[in-house]
LUMTIMI-197398 format. One line per field, with one value per residue (C-alpha): x, z, y. Coordinates in nm, 3 decimals. Layout:
BEGIN
c1 = X ...
c3 = Z ...
c2 = Y ...
This chain:
BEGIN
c1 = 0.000 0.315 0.393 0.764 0.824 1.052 0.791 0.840 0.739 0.431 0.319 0.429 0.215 -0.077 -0.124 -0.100 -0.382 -0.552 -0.667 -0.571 -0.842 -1.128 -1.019 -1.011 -1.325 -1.511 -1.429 -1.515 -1.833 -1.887 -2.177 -2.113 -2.475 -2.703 -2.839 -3.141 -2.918 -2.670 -2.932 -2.949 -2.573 -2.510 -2.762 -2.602 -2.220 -2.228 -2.493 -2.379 -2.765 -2.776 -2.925 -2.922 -2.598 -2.315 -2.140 -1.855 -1.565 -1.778 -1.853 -1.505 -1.375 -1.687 -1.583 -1.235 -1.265 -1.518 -1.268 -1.099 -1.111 -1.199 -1.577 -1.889 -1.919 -2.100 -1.851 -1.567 -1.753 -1.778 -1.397 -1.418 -1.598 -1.354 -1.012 -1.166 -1.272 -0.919 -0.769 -1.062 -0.908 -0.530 -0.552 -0.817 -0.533 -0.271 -0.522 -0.589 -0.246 -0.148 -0.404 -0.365 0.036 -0.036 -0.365 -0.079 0.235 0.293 0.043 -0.136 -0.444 -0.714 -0.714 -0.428 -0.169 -0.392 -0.375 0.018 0.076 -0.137 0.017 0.346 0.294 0.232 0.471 0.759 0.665 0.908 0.905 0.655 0.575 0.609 0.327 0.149 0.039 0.363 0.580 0.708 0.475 0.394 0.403 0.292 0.042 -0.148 -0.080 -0.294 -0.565 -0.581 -0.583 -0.855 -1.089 -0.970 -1.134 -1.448 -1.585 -1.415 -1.570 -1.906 -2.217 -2.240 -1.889 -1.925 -2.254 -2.138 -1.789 -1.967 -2.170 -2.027 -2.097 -2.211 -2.097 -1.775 -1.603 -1.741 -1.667 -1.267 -1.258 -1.413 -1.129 -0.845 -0.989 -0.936 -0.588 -0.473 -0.611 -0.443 -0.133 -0.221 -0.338 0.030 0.183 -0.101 0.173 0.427 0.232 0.067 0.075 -0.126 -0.378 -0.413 -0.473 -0.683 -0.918 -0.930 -1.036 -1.302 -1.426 -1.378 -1.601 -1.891 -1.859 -1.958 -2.153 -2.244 -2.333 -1.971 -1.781 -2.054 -1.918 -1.543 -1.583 -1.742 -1.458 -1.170 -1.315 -1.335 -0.973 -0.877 -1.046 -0.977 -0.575 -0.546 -0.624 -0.253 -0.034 0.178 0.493 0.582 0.518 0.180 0.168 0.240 -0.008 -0.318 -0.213 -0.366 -0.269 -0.202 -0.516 -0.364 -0.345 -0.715 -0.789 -0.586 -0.748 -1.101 -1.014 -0.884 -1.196 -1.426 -1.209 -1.211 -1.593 -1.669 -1.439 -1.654 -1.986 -1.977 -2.017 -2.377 -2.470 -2.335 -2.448 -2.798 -2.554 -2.394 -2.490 -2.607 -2.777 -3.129 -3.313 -3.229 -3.418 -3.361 -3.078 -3.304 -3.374 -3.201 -3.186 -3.490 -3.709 -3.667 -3.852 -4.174 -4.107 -3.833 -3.922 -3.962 -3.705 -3.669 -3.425 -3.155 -2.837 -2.487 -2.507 -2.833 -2.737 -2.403 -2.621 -2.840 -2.642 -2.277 -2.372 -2.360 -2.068 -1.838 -2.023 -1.942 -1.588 -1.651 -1.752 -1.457 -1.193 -1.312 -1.382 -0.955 -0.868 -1.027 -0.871 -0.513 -0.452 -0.173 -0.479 -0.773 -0.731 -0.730 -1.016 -1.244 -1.287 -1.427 -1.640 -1.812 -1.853 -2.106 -2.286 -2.358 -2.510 -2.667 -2.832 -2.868 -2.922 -2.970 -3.209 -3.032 -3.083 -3.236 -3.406 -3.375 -3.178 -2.913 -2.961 -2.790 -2.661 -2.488 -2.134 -2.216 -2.302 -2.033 -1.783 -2.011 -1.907 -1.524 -1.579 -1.741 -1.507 -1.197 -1.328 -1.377 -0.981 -0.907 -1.102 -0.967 -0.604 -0.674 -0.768 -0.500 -0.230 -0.412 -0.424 -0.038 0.026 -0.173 0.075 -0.197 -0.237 -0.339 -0.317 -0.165 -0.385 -0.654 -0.509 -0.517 -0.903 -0.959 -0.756 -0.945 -1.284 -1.188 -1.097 -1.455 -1.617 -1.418 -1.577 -1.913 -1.927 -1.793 -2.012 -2.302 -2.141 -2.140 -2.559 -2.586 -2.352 -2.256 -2.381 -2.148 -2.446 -2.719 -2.849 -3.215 -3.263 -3.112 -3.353 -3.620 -3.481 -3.489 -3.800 -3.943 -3.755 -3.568 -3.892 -4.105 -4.225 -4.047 -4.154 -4.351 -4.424 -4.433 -4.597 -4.396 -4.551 -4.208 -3.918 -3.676 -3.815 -3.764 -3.377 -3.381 -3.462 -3.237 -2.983 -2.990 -3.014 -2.689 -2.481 -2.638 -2.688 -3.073 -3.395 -3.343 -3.672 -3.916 -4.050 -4.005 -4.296 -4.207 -4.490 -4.344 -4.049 -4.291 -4.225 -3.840 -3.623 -3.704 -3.868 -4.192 -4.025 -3.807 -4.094 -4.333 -4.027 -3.989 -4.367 -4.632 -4.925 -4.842 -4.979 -5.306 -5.151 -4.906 -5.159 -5.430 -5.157 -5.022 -5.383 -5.562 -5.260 -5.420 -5.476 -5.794 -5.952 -5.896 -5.500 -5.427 -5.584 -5.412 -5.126 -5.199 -5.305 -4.959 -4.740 -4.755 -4.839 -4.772 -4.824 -4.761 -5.101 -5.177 -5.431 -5.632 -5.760 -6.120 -6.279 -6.339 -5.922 -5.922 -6.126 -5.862 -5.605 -5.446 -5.191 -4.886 -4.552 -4.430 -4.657 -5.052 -5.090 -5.347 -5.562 -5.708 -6.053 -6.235 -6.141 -6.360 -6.327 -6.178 -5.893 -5.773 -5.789 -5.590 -5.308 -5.310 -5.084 -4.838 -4.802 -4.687 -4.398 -4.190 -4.300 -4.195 -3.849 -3.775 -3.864 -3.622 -3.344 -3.409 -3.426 -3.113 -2.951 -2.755 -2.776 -3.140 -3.220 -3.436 -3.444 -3.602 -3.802 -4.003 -4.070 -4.178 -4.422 -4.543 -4.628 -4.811 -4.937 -5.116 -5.193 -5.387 -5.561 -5.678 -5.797 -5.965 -6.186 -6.255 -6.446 -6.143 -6.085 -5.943 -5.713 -5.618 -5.571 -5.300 -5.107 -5.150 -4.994 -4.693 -4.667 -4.630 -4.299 -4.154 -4.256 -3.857 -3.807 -4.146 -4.243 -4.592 -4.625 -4.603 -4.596 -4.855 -5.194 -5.128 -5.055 -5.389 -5.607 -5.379 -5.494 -5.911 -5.876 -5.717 -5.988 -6.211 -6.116 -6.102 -6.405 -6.582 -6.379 -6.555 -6.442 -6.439 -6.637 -6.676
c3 = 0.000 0.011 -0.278 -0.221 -0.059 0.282 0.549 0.727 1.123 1.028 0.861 1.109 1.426 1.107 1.091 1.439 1.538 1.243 1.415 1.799 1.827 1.652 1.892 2.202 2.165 2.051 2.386 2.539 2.396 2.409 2.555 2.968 2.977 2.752 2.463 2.221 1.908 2.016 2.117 1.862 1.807 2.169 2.138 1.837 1.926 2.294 2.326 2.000 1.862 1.524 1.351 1.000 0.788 0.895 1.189 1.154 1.265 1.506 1.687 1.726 1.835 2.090 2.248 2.270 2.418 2.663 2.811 2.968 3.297 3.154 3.289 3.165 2.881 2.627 2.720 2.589 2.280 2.190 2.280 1.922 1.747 1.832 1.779 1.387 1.388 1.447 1.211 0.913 0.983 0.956 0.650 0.485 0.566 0.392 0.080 0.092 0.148 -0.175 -0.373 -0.289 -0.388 -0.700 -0.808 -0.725 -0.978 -1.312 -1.577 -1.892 -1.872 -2.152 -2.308 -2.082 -2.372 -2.600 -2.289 -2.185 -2.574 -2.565 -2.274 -2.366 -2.654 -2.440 -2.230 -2.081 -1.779 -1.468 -1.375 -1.138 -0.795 -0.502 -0.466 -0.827 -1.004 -1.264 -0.964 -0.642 -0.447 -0.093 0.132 0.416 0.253 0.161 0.503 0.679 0.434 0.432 0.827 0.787 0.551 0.793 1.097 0.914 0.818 1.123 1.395 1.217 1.319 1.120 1.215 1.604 1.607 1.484 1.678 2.032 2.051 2.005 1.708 1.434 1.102 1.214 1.153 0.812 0.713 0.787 0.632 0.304 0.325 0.423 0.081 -0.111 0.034 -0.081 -0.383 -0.456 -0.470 -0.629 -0.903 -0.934 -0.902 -1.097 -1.205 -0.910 -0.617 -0.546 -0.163 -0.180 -0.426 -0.239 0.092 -0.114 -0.140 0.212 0.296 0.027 0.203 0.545 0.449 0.326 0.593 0.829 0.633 0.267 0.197 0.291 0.068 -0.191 -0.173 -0.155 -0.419 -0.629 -0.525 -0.608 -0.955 -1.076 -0.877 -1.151 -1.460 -1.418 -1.355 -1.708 -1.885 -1.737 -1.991 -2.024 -1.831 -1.927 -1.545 -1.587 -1.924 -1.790 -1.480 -1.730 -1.864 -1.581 -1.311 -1.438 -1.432 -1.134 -0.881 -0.935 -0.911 -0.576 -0.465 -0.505 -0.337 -0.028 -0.033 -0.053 0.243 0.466 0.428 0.491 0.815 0.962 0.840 0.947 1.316 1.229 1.162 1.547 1.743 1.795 1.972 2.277 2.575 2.609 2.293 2.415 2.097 1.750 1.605 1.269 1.007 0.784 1.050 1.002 1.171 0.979 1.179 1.462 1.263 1.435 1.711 1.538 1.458 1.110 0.885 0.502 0.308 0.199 0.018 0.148 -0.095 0.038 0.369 0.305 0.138 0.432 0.704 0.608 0.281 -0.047 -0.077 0.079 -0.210 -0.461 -0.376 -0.342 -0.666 -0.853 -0.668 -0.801 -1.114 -1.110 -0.988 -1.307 -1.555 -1.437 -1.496 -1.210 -0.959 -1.157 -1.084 -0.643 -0.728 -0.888 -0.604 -0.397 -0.705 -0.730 -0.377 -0.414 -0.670 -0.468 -0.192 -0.442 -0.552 -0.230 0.031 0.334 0.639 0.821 1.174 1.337 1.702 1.805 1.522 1.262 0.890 0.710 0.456 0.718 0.619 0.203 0.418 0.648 0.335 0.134 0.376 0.342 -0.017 0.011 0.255 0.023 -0.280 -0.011 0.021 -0.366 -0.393 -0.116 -0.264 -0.589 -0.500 -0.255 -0.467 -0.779 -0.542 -0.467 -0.794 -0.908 -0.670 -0.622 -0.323 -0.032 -0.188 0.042 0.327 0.102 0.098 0.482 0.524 0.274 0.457 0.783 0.689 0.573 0.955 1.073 0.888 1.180 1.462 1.264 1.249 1.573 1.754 1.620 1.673 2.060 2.063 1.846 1.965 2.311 2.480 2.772 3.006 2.873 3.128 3.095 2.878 3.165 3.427 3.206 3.209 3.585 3.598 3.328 3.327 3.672 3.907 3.752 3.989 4.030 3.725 3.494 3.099 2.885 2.591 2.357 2.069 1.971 1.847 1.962 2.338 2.283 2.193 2.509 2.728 2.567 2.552 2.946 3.011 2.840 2.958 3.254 3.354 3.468 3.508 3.366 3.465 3.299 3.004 2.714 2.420 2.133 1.908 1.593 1.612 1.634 1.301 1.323 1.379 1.661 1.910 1.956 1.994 2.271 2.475 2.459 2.616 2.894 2.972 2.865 2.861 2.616 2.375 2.337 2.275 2.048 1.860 1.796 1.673 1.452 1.300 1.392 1.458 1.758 2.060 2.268 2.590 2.709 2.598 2.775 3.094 3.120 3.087 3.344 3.586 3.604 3.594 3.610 3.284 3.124 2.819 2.518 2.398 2.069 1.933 1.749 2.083 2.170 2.430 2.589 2.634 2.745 3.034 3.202 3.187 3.419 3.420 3.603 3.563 3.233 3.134 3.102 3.380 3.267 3.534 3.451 3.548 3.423 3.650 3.798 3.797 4.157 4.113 3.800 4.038 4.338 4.087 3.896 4.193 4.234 3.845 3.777 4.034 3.732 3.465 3.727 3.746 3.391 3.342 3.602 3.427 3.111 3.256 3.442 3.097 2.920 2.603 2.501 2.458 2.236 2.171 2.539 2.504 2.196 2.366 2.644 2.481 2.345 2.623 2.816 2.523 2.431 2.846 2.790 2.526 2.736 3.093 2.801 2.590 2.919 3.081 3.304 3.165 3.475 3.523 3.153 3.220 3.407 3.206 2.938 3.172 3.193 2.896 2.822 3.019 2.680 2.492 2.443 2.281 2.159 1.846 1.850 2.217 2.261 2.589 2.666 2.535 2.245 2.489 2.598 2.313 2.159 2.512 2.427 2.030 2.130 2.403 2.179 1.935 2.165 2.288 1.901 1.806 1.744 1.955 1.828 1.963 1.979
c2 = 0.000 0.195 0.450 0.414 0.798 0.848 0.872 1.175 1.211 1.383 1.113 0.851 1.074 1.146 0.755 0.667 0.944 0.838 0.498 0.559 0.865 0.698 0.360 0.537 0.741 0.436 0.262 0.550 0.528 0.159 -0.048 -0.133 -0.273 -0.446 -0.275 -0.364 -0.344 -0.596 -0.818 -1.047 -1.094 -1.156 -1.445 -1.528 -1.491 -1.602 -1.788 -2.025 -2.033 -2.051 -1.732 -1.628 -1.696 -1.461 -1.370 -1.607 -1.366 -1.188 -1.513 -1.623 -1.286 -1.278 -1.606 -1.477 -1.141 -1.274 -1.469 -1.127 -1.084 -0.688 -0.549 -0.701 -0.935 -0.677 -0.485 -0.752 -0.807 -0.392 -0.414 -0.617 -0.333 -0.076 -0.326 -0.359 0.050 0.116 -0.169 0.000 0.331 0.272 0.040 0.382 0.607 0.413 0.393 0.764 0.844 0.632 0.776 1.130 1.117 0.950 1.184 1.464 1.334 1.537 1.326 1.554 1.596 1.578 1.925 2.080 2.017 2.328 2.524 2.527 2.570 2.908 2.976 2.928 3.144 3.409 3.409 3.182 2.979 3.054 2.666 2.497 2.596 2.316 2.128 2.263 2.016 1.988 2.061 1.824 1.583 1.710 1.402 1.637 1.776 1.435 1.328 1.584 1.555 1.190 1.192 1.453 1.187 0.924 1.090 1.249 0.844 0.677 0.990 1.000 0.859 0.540 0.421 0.470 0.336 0.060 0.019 0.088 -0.246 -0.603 -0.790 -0.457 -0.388 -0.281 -0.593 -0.660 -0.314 -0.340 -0.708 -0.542 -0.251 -0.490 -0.674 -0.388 -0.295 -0.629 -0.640 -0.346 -0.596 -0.819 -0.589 -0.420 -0.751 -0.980 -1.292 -1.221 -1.249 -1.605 -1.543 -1.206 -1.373 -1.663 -1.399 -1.232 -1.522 -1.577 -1.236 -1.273 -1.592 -1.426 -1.129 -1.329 -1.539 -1.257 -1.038 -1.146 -0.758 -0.682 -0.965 -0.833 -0.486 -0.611 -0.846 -0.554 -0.292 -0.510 -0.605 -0.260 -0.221 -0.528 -0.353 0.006 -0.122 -0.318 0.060 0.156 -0.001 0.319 0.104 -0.274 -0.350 -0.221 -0.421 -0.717 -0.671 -0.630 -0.951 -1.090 -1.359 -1.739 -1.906 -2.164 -1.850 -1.763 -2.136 -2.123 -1.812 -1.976 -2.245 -2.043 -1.830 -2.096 -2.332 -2.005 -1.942 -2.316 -2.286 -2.028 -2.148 -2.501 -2.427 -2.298 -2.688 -2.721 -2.460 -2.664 -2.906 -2.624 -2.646 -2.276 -2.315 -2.394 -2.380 -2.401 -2.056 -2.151 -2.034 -1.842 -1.562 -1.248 -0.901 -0.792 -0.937 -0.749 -0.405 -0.505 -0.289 -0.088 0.270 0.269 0.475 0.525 0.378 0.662 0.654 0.777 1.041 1.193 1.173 1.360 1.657 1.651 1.630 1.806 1.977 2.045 2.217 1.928 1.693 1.910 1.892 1.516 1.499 1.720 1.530 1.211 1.347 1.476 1.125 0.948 1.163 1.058 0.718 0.675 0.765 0.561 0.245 0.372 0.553 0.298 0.075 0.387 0.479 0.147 0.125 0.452 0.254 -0.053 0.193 0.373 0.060 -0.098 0.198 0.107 0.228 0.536 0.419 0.151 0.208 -0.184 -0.316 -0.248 -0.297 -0.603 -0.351 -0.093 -0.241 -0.099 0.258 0.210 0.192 0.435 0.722 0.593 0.688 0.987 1.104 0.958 1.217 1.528 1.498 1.426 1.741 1.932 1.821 1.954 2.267 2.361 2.267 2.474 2.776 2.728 2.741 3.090 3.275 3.528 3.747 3.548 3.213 3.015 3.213 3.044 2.687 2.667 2.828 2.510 2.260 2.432 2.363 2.012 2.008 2.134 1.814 1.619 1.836 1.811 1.466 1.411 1.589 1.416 1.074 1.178 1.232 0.943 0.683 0.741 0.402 0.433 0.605 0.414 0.178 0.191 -0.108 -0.301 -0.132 -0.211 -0.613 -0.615 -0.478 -0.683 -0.979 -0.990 -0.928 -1.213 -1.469 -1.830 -2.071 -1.781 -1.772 -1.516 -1.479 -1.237 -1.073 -0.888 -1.040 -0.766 -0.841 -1.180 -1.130 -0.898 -1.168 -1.415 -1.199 -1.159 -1.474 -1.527 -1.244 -1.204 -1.555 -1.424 -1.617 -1.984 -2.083 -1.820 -2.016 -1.745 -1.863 -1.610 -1.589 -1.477 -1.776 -2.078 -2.183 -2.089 -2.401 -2.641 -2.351 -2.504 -2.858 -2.720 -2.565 -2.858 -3.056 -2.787 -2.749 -2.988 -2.791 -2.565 -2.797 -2.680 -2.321 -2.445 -2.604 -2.281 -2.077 -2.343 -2.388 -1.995 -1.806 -1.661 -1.860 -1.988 -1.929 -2.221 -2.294 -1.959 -2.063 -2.363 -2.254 -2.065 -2.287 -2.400 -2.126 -1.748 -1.623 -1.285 -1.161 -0.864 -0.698 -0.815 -0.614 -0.865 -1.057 -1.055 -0.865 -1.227 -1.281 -0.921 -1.019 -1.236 -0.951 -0.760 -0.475 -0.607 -0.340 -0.401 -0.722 -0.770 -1.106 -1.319 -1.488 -1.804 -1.684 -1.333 -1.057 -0.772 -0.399 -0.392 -0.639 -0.412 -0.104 -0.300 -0.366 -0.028 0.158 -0.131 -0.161 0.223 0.151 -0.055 0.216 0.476 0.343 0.285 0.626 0.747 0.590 0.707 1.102 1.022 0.966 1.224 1.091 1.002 0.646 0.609 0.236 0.164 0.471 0.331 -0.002 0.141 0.379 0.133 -0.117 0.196 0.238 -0.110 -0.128 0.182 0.025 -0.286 -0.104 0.170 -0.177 -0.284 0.057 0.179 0.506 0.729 0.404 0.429 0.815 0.736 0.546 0.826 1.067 0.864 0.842 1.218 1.147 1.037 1.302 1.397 1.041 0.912 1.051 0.950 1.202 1.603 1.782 2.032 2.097 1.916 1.612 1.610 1.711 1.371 1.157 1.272 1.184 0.831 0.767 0.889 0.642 0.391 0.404 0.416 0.131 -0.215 -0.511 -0.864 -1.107 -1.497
């Protein structure tokens, strides 16, 4: 990755800050506690069930770190996140670096030869200035700005968010650069370097292996990498690398790939078999299931969200620098791989921030912002050395205002990244596991409507080691895998409940109550239940109880003081925290929400009142609540509503 200059101690302190900053801010930043978006991959990576198809890396390096003796297991497996952040942003230096320095070397340019010939008529040129774009290379100069695009994608948003909780898209994203680094040489050295090709192909089987969106967008980047080099035949090396590699070190680098991605996928056949693995979910599930609680966000590309959130201006330069790279062919071929991967997130865009979960195509945004922030220092690069070379007044007073405000898109971005990703103070989604989870009576069930609750609960009985007797029935997994197999061993009389929703998708009367006979049972509202189910329920903190037998107005206004006590303290936490979280703030809106609902069908309005007040606690992080008067004219439309509504009936 080298371009063969002396590296000066700039450079040297330039690369080391590059990745050390980024590193030590995301473990600043990184998960102490449980967290809703790492839910899923803890159950996944420690708790060896078998999810989806990915994680292969991430699970390794989980099992690893957790065996630390270094603070709480989620926070071992962020510790992963940030090690693979700060890996991502020393191999994007070197790439930027590279690319920068060779965008910068003396090459004609289409139509410049018409110009310098007018111009020469003219007049005699006094020679190039240092650092013009026919004069010297400034190693310095490309340093600062390719620390500068280092820190703008590593500091922003998308990056941290990802590097602050164990298992994210971190990891994939640095496997898909380190791809692209290395098939950089293999591209300058196609028939002279077996070993790098035959690396090559285990980083491509690596990368699928934990995210195939990542070895998607690495296999796409070093392809155009391949095809843009074979247009630089102006040197017999360069001839003889667009020649191509022999066909045996392809056939070796296949092979590689496809033994490295077969290493790391066959444990998903054995997880079913750990002991911590109590049910096999199935291998078809992925994170996308977990949007039915998720606040829902629209799909947006890299590009858009650049415009929106930094500006125009910094795309525009974007855009020229990458434009200047393509026309030299020295820079092209470094160029392309950023180019194309734009166009995959252009293509594929992903959503721009989960509440409970993260995107599977986060890693193509992850290294869409890398790109993006690549072509703000081509552009940046171009235009300070073009003002060095007018040798107007106040030129090089103009070249450092430029290289300044490619210095305020750091502070920008990393000033949002602190709102957005600081998880180090956010402990309410464990208060709201105690409280939910924790403070359940001996032997209960609960029937979970939501998969992200589900992976909550799993997810603390893993790390936590909490509540291995609750019997956890999530409705939405039934089908998945061997859950329903697992629970009828665990609990025989969930059979006639396992068999309405299997036929009716909803479940009797008379499964639910007995089931409850036998063990405490509490459930999620689901909204489609009859007014007859209704009947048995009770609000009970965080869960609706379900009593085996109808209950009367009077037991629902015995439990309605103890219940808010739960609520109360959930809501504590989450005013305690600096940083909003907004993840336990949407589930909890809406539980009081859906509990509302019930005591509202079933003729307790001042008791639902209450829970409507409450709620207008979370008006800072639900977006469905405002403070004030428009608070309550929004509590008398909903009870109106509720009370017009039509109930089902048997």
């Amino acid at each position: 990755m080298s371009s063969g200059e002396k590296r000066c101690w700039l450079d040297r302190s330039l690369a080391f800050l590059s990745a050390a900053l980024p590193f030590g801010l995301s473990l600043a930043r990184a998960a102490s506690s449980g967290q809703w978006r790492e839910d899923l991959t803890a159950v996944r990576d420690l708790g060896l069930v078998a999810v989806g198809v990915g994680g292969g890396l991430s699970t390794a390096l989980s099992q690893a770190l957790s065996l630390l003796p270094l603070g709480p297991r989620t926070f071992r497996t962020a510790l992963g996140s940030a090690l693979a952040l700060a890996l991502a942003s020393r191999v994007l230096y070197e790439m930027v670096r590279r690319l920068l320095l060779e965008a910068a070397r003396p090459a004609p340019l289409p139509g410049l030869s018409l110009w310098r010939r007018l111009r020469g008529a003219a007049a005699e040129p006094a020679g190039p200035a240092p650092g013009s774009p026919g004069g010297a290379v400034s190693p310095r100069l490309a340093a600062v700005l390719a620390a500068i695009a280092v820190l703008t994608a590593a500091l922003s948003p998308t990056w941290q968010r990802e590097a602050t909780v164990g298992g994210g898209a971190m990891l994939a994203t640095c496997c898909a650069l380190v791809t692209v680094a290395l098939a950089s040489v293999c591209a300058e050295q196609a028939r002279h370097a077996g070993r790098a090709w035959i690396g090559l192909g285990a980083l491509l089987g690596a990368t699928f292996a934990e995210s195939p969106p990542a070895g998607l967008a690495a296999l796409v980047a070093a392809y155009a990498m391949f095809i843009a080099r074979r247009g630089l035949v102006d040197r017999p090396a360069a001839a003889s690398a667009a020649a191509g590699p022999p066909r045996r070190m392809l056939g070796a680098a296949a092979g590689a790939g496809a033994l490295t991605a077969a290493l790391l996928l066959v444990p998903l056949v054995l997880r079913p078999l750990a002991p911590r693995a109590w049910t096999d979910i199935g291998r078809a599930l992925t994170a996308g299931s977990l949007a039915a609680v998720d606040v829902a966000s629209a799909r947006t590309t890299a590009l858009a969200a650049w415009s929106r959130e930094i500006g125009v201006v910094s795309l525009l330069i974007a855009a020229a620098g990458m434009a200047l790279a393509l026309l030299r062919p020295r820079a092209r071929w470094l160029a392309a791989p950023f180019l194309a991967l734009l166009a995959l997130d252009t293509l594929l865009p992903a959503r721009a921030a989960g509440v409970l979960s993260a995107d599977p195509l986060t890693p193509l945004r992850s290294l869409a912002v890398a790109a993006i922030a690549v072509g703000s220092a081509l552009g940046a690069h171009a235009a300070v050395r073009a003002l060095l070379d007018t040798r107007v007044p106040f030129s090089r007073s103009g070249a450092v205002l430029l290289v300044i405000f490619q210095l305020t898109l750091v502070a920008l971005t990393s000033e949002e990244a602190g709102f957005a990703a600081d998880r180090s103070e956010q402990t309410a989604a464990e208060v709201w596991t105690d409280e939910a989870y924790g403070s359940l009576d001996p032997r209960s069930a609960i029937l979970v409507r939501s998969p992200a609750i589900a992976w909550r609960v799993w997810s603390a009985r893993i790390t936590r080691g909490e509540r291995p007797d609750v019997l956890v029935v999530p409705i939405p997994l039934l089908d998945r895998g061997q859950v329903a197999a697992s629970l009828l061993a665990d609990e025989r009389k969930l059979t006639p409940l396992l068999r309405d929703f299997a036929l009716a998708g909803e479940p009797s009367e008379f499964a639910l109550s007995t089931l409850a006979d036998v063990r405490p049972l509490y459930v999620e509202l689901d909204p489609r239940w009859s007014k007859r189910l209704l009947g048995h329920l009770n609000v009970a903190g965080i869960w609706l109880e379900y009593a085996p037998q109808p209950l009367g107005a009077s037991d629902r206004k015995l439990a309605t003081a103890q219940s808010i006590v739960p609520i109360r303290r959930v809501l504590e936490s989450l005013s305690a925290a600096a940083v909003p979280d907004t993840s336990t703030a949407a589930v909890l809106a809406s539980t009081m929400r859906g509990q509302s609902n019930v005591v509202s069908l079933l003729g307790e309005r001042v008791v639902a009142q209450s829970f409507l007040e409450r709620l207008g606690e979370l008006a800072a992080e639900d977006p469905f609540v405002s403070g004030g008067p428009s608070r309550r004219a929004v509590t008398g439309i909903r009870q109106a509503f509720i009370a017009r509504r039509p109930v089902r009936r048997r």
